[in-house]
N, C-alpha and C positions, 0 to 999 in steps of 0.2 A: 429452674427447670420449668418448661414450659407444661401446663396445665394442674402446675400446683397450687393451692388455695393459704392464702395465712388462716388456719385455725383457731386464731386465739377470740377469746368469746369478750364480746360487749364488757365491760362492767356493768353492775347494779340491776340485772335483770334475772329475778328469783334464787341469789343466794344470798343466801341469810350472814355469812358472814362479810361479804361485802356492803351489807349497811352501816355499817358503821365507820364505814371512809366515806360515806357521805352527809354533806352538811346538814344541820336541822331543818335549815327550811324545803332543802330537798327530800330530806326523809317526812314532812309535814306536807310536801307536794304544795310547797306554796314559794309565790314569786315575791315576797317581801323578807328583806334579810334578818333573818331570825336574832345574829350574833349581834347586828347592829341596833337593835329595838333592846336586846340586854345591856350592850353600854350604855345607851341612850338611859333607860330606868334608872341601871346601876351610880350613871356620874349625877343625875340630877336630886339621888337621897331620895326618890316617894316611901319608900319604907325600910328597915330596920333588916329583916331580910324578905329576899326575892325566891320565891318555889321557881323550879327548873322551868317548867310549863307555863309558866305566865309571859315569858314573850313569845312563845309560841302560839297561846289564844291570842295576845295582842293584834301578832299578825296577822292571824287570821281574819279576826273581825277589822283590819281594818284594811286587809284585801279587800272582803266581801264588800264593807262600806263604799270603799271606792269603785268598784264593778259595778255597783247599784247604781252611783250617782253617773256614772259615764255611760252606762245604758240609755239609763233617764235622759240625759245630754244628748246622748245620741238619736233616741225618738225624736226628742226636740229638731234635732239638726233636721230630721227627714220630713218632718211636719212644714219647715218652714222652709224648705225647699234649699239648705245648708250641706257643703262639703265638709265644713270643718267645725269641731267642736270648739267652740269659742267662751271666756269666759261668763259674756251675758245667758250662752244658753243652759252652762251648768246653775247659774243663778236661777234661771228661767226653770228648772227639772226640780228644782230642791224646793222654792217654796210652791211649784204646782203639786208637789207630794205631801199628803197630810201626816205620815211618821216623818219623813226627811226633814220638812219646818218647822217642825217640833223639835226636833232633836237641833237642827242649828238656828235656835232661834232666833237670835243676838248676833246671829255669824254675820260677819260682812264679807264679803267676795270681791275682789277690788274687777272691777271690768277693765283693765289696764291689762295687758298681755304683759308679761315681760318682752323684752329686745335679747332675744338669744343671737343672733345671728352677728 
């Protein structure tokens, strides 16, 4: 019929029982796969047991981690008059940051791109 509307309402937008068809990293509002950082833990044995919430921090810190350093990349690219983040210039953002060269401080970064194409 003409000017009738489908009624049926989004999922996951303010009811409470529809959270729980949604995945954890959706229900943690984060873009790193939560299910996959738990097999990840679980097949490699780091410990004896795993709390529900530890690949959940995982993810998240190492969402944040990577948002930081492609920021930093990113400055980098527009500093040096760069379209695209390239491996020298996330090199370039990590040890010009005094926590980031700390933390990867032995890291090596291969300036080699992969060949995806």
């Amino acid at each position: 019929m003409p000017g009738r509307r489908n009624r049926r309402r989004s999922s996951g937008h303010g009811h409470g029982h529809q959270s729980r068809n949604r995945t954890p990293d959706a229900r943690a509002e984060l873009l790193f796969s939560v299910s996959h950082l738990e097999c990840l833990l679980r097949e490699r044995h780091y410990a004896l047991r795993l709390n529900s919430s530890a690949p959940v921090f995982l993810a998240a810190v190492l969402q944040y981690l990577i948002a930081t350093v492609l920021e930093l990349a990113g400055n980098e690219a527009q500093r040096n008059g760069c379209r695209r983040i390239t491996p020298q210039l996330v090199d370039m953002a990590i040890h010009n940051n005094a926590l980031l060269s700390g933390f990867f401080g032995s890291t090596t970064i291969s300036l080699v791109a992969p060949d995806w194409e």
